[in-house]
N, C-alpha and C positions, 0 to 999 in steps of 0.2 A: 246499283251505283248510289241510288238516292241521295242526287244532289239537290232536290229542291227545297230545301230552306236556304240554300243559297245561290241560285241558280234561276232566272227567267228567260229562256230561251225564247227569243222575239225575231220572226223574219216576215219580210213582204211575199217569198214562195210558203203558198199553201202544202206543197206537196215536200219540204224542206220540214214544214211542221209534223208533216202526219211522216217522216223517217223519223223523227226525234222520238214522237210516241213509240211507232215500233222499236227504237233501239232500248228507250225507258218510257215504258206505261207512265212511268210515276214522276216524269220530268212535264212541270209545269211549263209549259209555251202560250206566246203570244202573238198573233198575226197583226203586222204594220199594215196600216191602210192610208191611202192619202185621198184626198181632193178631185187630183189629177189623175188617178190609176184607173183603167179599163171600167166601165161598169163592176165585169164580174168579179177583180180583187176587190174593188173598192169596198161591193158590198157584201164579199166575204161568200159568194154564192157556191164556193167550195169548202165552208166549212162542215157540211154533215162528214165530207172526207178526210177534213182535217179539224178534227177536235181541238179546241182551245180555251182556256179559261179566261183570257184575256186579252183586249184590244187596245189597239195603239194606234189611235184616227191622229193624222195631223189637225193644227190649231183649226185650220180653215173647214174640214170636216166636223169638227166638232161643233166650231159655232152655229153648224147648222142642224144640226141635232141635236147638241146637247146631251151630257152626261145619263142623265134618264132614257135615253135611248136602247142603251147599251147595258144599262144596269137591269133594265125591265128583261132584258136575255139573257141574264143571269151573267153576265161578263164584268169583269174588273177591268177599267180605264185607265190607259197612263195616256198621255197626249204627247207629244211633241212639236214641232223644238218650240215652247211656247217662251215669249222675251219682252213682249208686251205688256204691261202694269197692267193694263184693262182687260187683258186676258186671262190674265195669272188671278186677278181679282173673282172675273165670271166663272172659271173653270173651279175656283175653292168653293165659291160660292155654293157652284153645284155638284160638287158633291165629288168632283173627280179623285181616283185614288194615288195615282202620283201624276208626276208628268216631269219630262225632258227641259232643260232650258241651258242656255249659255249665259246665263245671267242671275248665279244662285244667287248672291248677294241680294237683289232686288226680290226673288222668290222669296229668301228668308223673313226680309225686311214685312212684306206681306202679307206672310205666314202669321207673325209676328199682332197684325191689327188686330 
């Protein structure tokens, strides 16, 4: 099928990620984590099962680890739903490679400094 140049396949089930592998080896996915999720989603303790290239921590996990966290494990970071100027500011800052918001306007704007 090789959809992944245009296609990031992103879910909070781990085992939702690893059908997507079996359906296409070659489809890029990314496991959502938040905050508030179980221990084991949070911290993704079923990833040897479910390979992924990349993480998607909400705001609130992030700020506590920080983009370096996740890049030292070789993962690419989008964050979400980030809407806060002080966030959007810390998350460019360090290094994050995209992230979610309801509020491009203000993303752009910040982009932009």
């Amino acid at each position: 099928m090789n959809l992944g140049r245009r296609v990031l396949l992103s879910s909070f089930d781990p085992f939702a990620i690893r059908a997507a592998k079996v359906f296409d080896p070659t489809l890029p996915v990314a496991q959502l984590t938040a905050q508030r999720m179980p221990v084991y989603l949070r911290d993704a303790w079923l990833a040897p099962l479910a390979p992924h290239e990349a993480r998607h921590p909400d705001a609130a996990q992030l700020r506590q680890r920080g983009v370096a966290h996740y890049h030292r494990k070789g993962r690419r970071v989008n964050v979400w739903t980030v809407n806060d100027p002080d966030d959007l500011r810390l998350f460019a800052r360090q290094g994050v490679d995209g992230l979610i918001t309801d509020v491009p306007e203000v993303a752009r704007k910040i982009a932009g400094e």
